[in-house]
C-alpha positions as CSV (number, residue, x, y, z in Angstrom):
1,X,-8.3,-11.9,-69.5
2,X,-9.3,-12.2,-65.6
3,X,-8.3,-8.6,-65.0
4,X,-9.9,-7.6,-67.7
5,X,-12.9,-9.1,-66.6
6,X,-12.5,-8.3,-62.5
7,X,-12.0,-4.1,-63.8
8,X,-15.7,-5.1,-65.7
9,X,-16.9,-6.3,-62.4
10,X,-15.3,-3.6,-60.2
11,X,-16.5,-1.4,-62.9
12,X,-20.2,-2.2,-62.9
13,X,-20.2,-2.6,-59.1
14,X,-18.6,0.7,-58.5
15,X,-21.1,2.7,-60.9
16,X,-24.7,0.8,-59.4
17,X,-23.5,1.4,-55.8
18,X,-23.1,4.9,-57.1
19,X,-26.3,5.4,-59.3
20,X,-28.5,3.6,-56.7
21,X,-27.1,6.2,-53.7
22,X,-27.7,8.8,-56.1
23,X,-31.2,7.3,-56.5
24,X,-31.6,7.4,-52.9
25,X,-30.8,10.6,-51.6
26,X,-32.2,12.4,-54.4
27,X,-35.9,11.0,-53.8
28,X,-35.1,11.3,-50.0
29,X,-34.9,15.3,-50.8
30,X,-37.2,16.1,-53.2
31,X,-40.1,14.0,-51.4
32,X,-40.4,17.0,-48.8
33,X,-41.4,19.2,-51.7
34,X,-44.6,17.5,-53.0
35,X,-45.8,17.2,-49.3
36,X,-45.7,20.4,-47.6
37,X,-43.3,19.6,-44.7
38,X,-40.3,21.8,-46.0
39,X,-39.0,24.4,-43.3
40,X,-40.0,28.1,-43.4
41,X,-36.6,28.6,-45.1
42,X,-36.9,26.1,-47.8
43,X,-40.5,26.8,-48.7
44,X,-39.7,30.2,-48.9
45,X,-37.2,28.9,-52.1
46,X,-39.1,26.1,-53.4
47,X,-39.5,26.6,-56.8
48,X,-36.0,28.0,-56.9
49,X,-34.8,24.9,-55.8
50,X,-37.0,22.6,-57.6
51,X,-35.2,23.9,-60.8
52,X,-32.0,23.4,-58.6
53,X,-33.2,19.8,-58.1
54,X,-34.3,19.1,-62.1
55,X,-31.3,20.4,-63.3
56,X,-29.0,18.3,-60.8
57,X,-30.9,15.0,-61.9
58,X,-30.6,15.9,-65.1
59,X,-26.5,15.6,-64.6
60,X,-26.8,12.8,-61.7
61,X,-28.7,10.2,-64.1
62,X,-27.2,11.2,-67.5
63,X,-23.7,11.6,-66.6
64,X,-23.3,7.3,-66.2
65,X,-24.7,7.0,-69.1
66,X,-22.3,9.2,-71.5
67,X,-19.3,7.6,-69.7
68,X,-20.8,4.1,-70.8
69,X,-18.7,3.3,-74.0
70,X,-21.3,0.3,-75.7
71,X,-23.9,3.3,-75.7
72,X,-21.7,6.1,-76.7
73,X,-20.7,4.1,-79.7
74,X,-23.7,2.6,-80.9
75,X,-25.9,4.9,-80.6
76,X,-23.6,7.9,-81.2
77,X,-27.0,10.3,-82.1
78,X,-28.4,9.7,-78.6
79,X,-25.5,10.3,-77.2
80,X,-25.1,13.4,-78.5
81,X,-28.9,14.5,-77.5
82,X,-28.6,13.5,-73.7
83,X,-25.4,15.1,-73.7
84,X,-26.4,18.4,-74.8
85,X,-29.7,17.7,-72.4
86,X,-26.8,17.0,-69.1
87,X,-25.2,20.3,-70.2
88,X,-27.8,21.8,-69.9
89,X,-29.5,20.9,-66.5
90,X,-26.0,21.5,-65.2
91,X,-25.8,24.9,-66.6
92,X,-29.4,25.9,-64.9
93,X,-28.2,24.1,-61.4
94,X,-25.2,25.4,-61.3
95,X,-26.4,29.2,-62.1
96,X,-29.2,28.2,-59.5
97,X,-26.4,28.3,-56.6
98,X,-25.7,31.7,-56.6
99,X,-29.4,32.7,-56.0
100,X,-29.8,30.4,-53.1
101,X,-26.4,31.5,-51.3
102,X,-28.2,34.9,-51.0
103,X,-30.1,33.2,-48.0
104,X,-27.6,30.2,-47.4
105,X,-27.6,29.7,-43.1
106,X,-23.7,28.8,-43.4
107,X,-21.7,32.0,-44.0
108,X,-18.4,29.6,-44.2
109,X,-20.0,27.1,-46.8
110,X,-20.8,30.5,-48.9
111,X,-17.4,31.0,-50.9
112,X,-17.3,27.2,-50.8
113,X,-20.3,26.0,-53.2
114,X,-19.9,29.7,-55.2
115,X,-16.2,28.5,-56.1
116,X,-17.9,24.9,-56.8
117,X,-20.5,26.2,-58.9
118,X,-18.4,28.5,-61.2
119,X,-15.8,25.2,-61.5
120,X,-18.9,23.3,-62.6
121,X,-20.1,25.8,-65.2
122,X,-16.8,26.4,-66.5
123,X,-16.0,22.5,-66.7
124,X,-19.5,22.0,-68.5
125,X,-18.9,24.4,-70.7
126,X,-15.7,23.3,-71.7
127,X,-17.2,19.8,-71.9
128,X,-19.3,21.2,-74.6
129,X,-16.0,23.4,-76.2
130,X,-14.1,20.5,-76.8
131,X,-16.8,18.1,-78.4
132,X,-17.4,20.9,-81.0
133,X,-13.9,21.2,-81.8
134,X,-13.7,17.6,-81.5
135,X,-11.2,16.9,-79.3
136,X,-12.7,14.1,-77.6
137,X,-9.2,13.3,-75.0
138,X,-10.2,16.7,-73.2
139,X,-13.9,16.4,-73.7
140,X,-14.1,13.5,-72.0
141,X,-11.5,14.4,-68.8
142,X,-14.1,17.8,-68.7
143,X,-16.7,15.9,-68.4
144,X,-15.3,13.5,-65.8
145,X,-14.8,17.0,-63.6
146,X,-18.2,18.3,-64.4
147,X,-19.6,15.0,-63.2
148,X,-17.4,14.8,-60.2
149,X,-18.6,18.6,-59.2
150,X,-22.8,17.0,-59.9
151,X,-21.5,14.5,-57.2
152,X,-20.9,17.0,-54.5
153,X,-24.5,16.7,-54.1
154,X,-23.9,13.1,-53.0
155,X,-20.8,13.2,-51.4
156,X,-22.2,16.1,-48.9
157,X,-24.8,13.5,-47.7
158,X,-22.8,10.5,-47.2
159,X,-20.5,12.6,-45.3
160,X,-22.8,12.5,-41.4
161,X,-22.9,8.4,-42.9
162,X,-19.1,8.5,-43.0
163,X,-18.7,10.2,-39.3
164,X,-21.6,8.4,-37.7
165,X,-20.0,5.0,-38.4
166,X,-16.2,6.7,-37.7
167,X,-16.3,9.6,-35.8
168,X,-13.8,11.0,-37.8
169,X,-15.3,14.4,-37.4
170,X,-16.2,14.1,-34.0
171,X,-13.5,16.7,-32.8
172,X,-15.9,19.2,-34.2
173,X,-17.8,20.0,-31.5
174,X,-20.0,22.9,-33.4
175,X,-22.7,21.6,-35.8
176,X,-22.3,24.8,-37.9
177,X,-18.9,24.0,-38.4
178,X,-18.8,20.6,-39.1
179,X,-21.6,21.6,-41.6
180,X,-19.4,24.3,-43.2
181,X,-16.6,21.7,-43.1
182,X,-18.4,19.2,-45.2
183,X,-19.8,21.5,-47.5
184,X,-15.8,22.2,-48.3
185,X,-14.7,18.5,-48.2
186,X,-17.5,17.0,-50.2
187,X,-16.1,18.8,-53.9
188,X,-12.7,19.6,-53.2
189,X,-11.3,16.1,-52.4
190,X,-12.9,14.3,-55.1
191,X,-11.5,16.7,-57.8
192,X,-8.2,16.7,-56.3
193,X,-8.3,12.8,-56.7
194,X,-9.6,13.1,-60.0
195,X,-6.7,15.7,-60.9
196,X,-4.3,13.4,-59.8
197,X,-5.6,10.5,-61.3
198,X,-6.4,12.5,-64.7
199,X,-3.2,14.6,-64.5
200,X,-0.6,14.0,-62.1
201,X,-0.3,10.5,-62.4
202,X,-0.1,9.9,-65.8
203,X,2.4,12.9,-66.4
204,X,4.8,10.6,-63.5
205,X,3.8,7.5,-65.1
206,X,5.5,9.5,-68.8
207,X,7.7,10.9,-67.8
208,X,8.9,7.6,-65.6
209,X,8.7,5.9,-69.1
210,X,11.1,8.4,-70.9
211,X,13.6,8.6,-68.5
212,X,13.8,4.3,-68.7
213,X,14.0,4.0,-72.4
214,X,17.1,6.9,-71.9
Protein backbone atom coordinates (compact mmCIF):
# COMPACT_ATOMS: atom_id res chain seq x y z
CA UNK A 1 0.00 0.00 0.00
CA UNK A 2 2.76 2.84 0.71
CA UNK A 3 4.61 1.98 -2.51
CA UNK A 4 1.70 1.93 -4.18
CA UNK A 5 0.89 5.20 -3.16
CA UNK A 6 4.71 6.79 -3.15
CA UNK A 7 4.82 5.47 -7.35
CA UNK A 8 1.28 7.71 -7.41
CA UNK A 9 3.20 10.46 -5.98
CA UNK A 10 6.47 10.04 -7.89
CA UNK A 11 4.05 9.50 -10.67
CA UNK A 12 2.14 12.80 -10.65
CA UNK A 13 5.26 14.69 -9.62
CA UNK A 14 7.31 13.40 -12.42
CA UNK A 15 4.51 14.12 -15.17
CA UNK A 16 3.65 18.15 -13.82
CA UNK A 17 7.38 18.85 -13.63
CA UNK A 18 7.25 17.57 -17.17
CA UNK A 19 4.00 19.23 -18.50
CA UNK A 20 4.74 22.56 -16.76
CA UNK A 21 8.51 22.65 -18.62
CA UNK A 22 6.80 21.72 -21.61
CA UNK A 23 4.50 24.63 -20.80
CA UNK A 24 7.36 26.78 -20.45
CA UNK A 25 9.57 26.49 -23.23
CA UNK A 26 6.94 26.11 -25.69
CA UNK A 27 5.31 29.74 -24.89
CA UNK A 28 9.05 30.99 -24.47
CA UNK A 29 9.37 30.08 -28.38
CA UNK A 30 6.41 30.73 -30.00
CA UNK A 31 6.05 34.35 -28.25
CA UNK A 32 8.80 35.68 -30.77
CA UNK A 33 6.40 34.83 -33.49
CA UNK A 34 3.41 37.11 -32.67
CA UNK A 35 5.87 40.03 -32.00
CA UNK A 36 8.15 40.53 -34.87
CA UNK A 37 11.50 40.00 -33.23
CA UNK A 38 12.38 36.57 -34.98
CA UNK A 39 15.85 36.67 -36.80
CA UNK A 40 16.14 37.14 -40.58
CA UNK A 41 16.40 33.24 -40.75
CA UNK A 42 13.43 32.41 -38.81
CA UNK A 43 11.15 34.95 -40.30
CA UNK A 44 12.09 33.90 -43.49
CA UNK A 45 10.26 30.21 -42.25
CA UNK A 46 7.67 31.48 -40.10
CA UNK A 47 4.60 30.07 -41.14
CA UNK A 48 6.58 26.87 -41.89
CA UNK A 49 7.37 26.62 -38.47
CA UNK A 50 4.24 27.80 -36.97
CA UNK A 51 2.65 24.53 -38.38
CA UNK A 52 6.00 22.92 -36.99
CA UNK A 53 4.97 24.53 -33.65
CA UNK A 54 0.95 23.47 -33.78
CA UNK A 55 1.68 20.21 -34.61
CA UNK A 56 4.35 19.63 -31.75
CA UNK A 57 1.79 21.06 -29.10
CA UNK A 58 -0.53 19.06 -30.40
CA UNK A 59 1.74 15.81 -29.29
CA UNK A 60 3.41 17.79 -26.15
CA UNK A 61 -0.09 18.42 -24.35
CA UNK A 62 -2.08 15.28 -25.61
CA UNK A 63 0.48 12.78 -25.24
CA UNK A 64 -0.01 12.95 -20.94
CA UNK A 65 -3.21 12.72 -21.31
CA UNK A 66 -3.61 9.29 -23.38
CA UNK A 67 -0.93 7.72 -20.99
CA UNK A 68 -3.48 8.80 -18.05
CA UNK A 69 -5.35 5.39 -17.42
CA UNK A 70 -8.68 7.09 -15.20
CA UNK A 71 -9.23 9.00 -18.67
CA UNK A 72 -8.45 6.37 -21.13
CA UNK A 73 -10.93 4.16 -19.40
CA UNK A 74 -13.73 6.22 -18.74
CA UNK A 75 -14.01 8.15 -21.32
CA UNK A 76 -12.78 5.60 -23.86
CA UNK A 77 -14.56 7.88 -27.00
CA UNK A 78 -12.45 10.89 -26.12
CA UNK A 79 -9.72 9.00 -25.93
CA UNK A 80 -9.91 7.76 -29.05
CA UNK A 81 -10.62 11.46 -30.68
CA UNK A 82 -7.43 13.22 -29.10
CA UNK A 83 -5.58 10.35 -30.01
CA UNK A 84 -6.22 10.39 -33.60
CA UNK A 85 -5.97 14.50 -33.12
CA UNK A 86 -1.89 13.68 -31.39
CA UNK A 87 -1.35 11.48 -34.54
CA UNK A 88 -1.96 13.80 -36.38
CA UNK A 89 -0.08 17.04 -35.34
CA UNK A 90 2.79 14.61 -35.02
CA UNK A 91 2.44 13.46 -38.48
CA UNK A 92 2.46 17.33 -39.83
CA UNK A 93 5.61 18.21 -37.33
CA UNK A 94 7.38 15.56 -38.10
CA UNK A 95 6.99 15.94 -42.10
CA UNK A 96 7.69 19.69 -41.22
CA UNK A 97 11.42 18.78 -40.34
CA UNK A 98 12.56 17.88 -43.50
CA UNK A 99 11.49 21.28 -45.09
CA UNK A 100 13.29 23.30 -42.46
CA UNK A 101 16.70 21.14 -42.63
CA UNK A 102 16.84 22.57 -46.27
CA UNK A 103 18.12 25.92 -44.44
CA UNK A 104 19.15 24.27 -41.00
CA UNK A 105 22.71 26.50 -39.80
CA UNK A 106 24.04 23.02 -38.30
CA UNK A 107 25.23 20.82 -41.08
CA UNK A 108 26.15 18.01 -38.18
CA UNK A 109 22.54 18.29 -36.48
CA UNK A 110 21.20 17.66 -40.29
CA UNK A 111 21.21 13.67 -40.46
CA UNK A 112 20.49 13.97 -36.71
CA UNK A 113 16.80 15.40 -36.47
CA UNK A 114 16.10 13.79 -40.24
CA UNK A 115 16.77 10.25 -38.57
CA UNK A 116 14.60 11.65 -35.48
CA UNK A 117 11.84 12.70 -37.63
CA UNK A 118 11.41 9.54 -39.83
CA UNK A 119 11.65 7.38 -36.13
CA UNK A 120 8.81 9.74 -35.02
CA UNK A 121 6.55 9.20 -38.13
CA UNK A 122 7.19 5.60 -38.26
CA UNK A 123 6.48 5.21 -34.39
CA UNK A 124 3.23 7.34 -34.86
CA UNK A 125 2.13 5.52 -37.38
CA UNK A 126 2.64 2.35 -35.90
CA UNK A 127 0.99 3.80 -32.84
CA UNK A 128 -2.05 4.08 -35.01
CA UNK A 129 -1.40 0.34 -36.72
CA UNK A 130 -1.64 -1.38 -33.70
CA UNK A 131 -4.75 0.34 -32.07
CA UNK A 132 -6.63 -0.68 -35.28
CA UNK A 133 -5.57 -4.17 -35.13
CA UNK A 134 -6.01 -3.88 -31.53
CA UNK A 135 -3.15 -4.87 -30.04
CA UNK A 136 -3.08 -2.50 -27.29
CA UNK A 137 0.63 -4.06 -25.47
CA UNK A 138 2.46 -2.61 -28.69
CA UNK A 139 0.19 0.37 -29.21
CA UNK A 140 0.89 1.58 -26.12
CA UNK A 141 5.05 0.91 -26.07
CA UNK A 142 4.68 2.94 -29.78
CA UNK A 143 3.25 5.50 -28.36
CA UNK A 144 5.58 5.81 -25.40
CA UNK A 145 8.50 6.19 -28.38
CA UNK A 146 6.48 8.56 -30.36
CA UNK A 147 6.11 10.67 -27.18
CA UNK A 148 9.58 10.32 -26.21
CA UNK A 149 10.80 11.50 -29.91
CA UNK A 150 7.81 14.92 -29.25
CA UNK A 151 10.11 15.40 -26.12
CA UNK A 152 13.30 16.02 -28.02
CA UNK A 153 11.85 19.37 -28.37
CA UNK A 154 12.19 19.69 -24.59
CA UNK A 155 15.14 17.81 -23.81
CA UNK A 156 17.22 19.98 -26.53
CA UNK A 157 16.45 23.08 -24.31
CA UNK A 158 17.11 21.88 -20.96
CA UNK A 159 20.32 20.72 -22.25
CA UNK A 160 22.43 24.64 -22.03
CA UNK A 161 20.21 24.30 -18.24
CA UNK A 162 21.96 21.03 -17.65
CA UNK A 163 25.73 22.37 -18.69
CA UNK A 164 25.27 25.86 -17.18
CA UNK A 165 24.63 24.39 -13.69
CA UNK A 166 27.48 21.36 -14.56
CA UNK A 167 29.69 22.12 -17.09
CA UNK A 168 29.52 18.86 -18.26
CA UNK A 169 29.96 20.04 -21.82
CA UNK A 170 32.29 22.61 -21.11
CA UNK A 171 35.20 20.66 -23.03
CA UNK A 172 33.37 21.77 -26.05
CA UNK A 173 34.97 24.73 -26.79
CA UNK A 174 32.94 25.42 -30.31
CA UNK A 175 29.38 26.66 -29.90
CA UNK A 176 28.49 24.99 -33.32
CA UNK A 177 29.50 21.79 -31.95
CA UNK A 178 28.17 21.64 -28.78
CA UNK A 179 24.97 22.74 -30.59
CA UNK A 180 25.26 19.88 -33.07
CA UNK A 181 26.15 17.68 -30.04
CA UNK A 182 22.87 18.39 -28.31
CA UNK A 183 20.77 18.21 -31.13
CA UNK A 184 22.19 14.33 -31.18
CA UNK A 185 21.94 13.80 -27.33
CA UNK A 186 18.54 15.26 -26.79
CA UNK A 187 16.48 12.01 -28.82
CA UNK A 188 18.87 9.38 -28.81
CA UNK A 189 19.51 8.90 -25.07
CA UNK A 190 15.94 9.08 -24.06
CA UNK A 191 14.89 6.31 -26.56
CA UNK A 192 17.81 4.21 -25.71
CA UNK A 193 16.50 4.45 -22.01
CA UNK A 194 13.17 3.88 -23.05
CA UNK A 195 14.35 0.64 -25.14
CA UNK A 196 15.93 -0.64 -22.26
CA UNK A 197 13.35 -0.04 -19.95
CA UNK A 198 10.54 -1.16 -22.56
CA UNK A 199 12.73 -4.03 -24.00
CA UNK A 200 15.83 -4.98 -22.59
CA UNK A 201 14.96 -5.13 -19.19
CA UNK A 202 12.01 -6.99 -19.05
CA UNK A 203 13.35 -9.63 -21.62
CA UNK A 204 16.42 -10.07 -18.53
CA UNK A 205 13.95 -9.80 -15.85
CA UNK A 206 12.06 -13.25 -18.07
CA UNK A 207 14.23 -14.75 -18.95
CA UNK A 208 15.93 -14.46 -15.17
CA UNK A 209 12.50 -15.85 -14.04
CA UNK A 210 12.70 -19.03 -16.37
CA UNK A 211 15.96 -19.99 -15.69
CA UNK A 212 14.92 -19.90 -11.55
CA UNK A 213 11.82 -21.88 -11.80
CA UNK A 214 14.35 -24.54 -13.98
Amino acid sequence: MKQTFIRKIFLVTGWTLLLLASVYFYVSNIGPYFSNTLPKRLAAEKYWLVVHFTGAGCTLFLGPIQFWNYFRIRFRRWHRLLGKIYIGGSIVSALMVFYLLSNYPLPGSVPSLAFLAVIWLFTTITVFWFAFKKNFRLHRQFMIRSYVCSLAFLFIRLLPYLNEYTGIFNFIKDEEMKGTVYEWICWVYPLLLTEFLLIWWPSIAKQQAISTKA
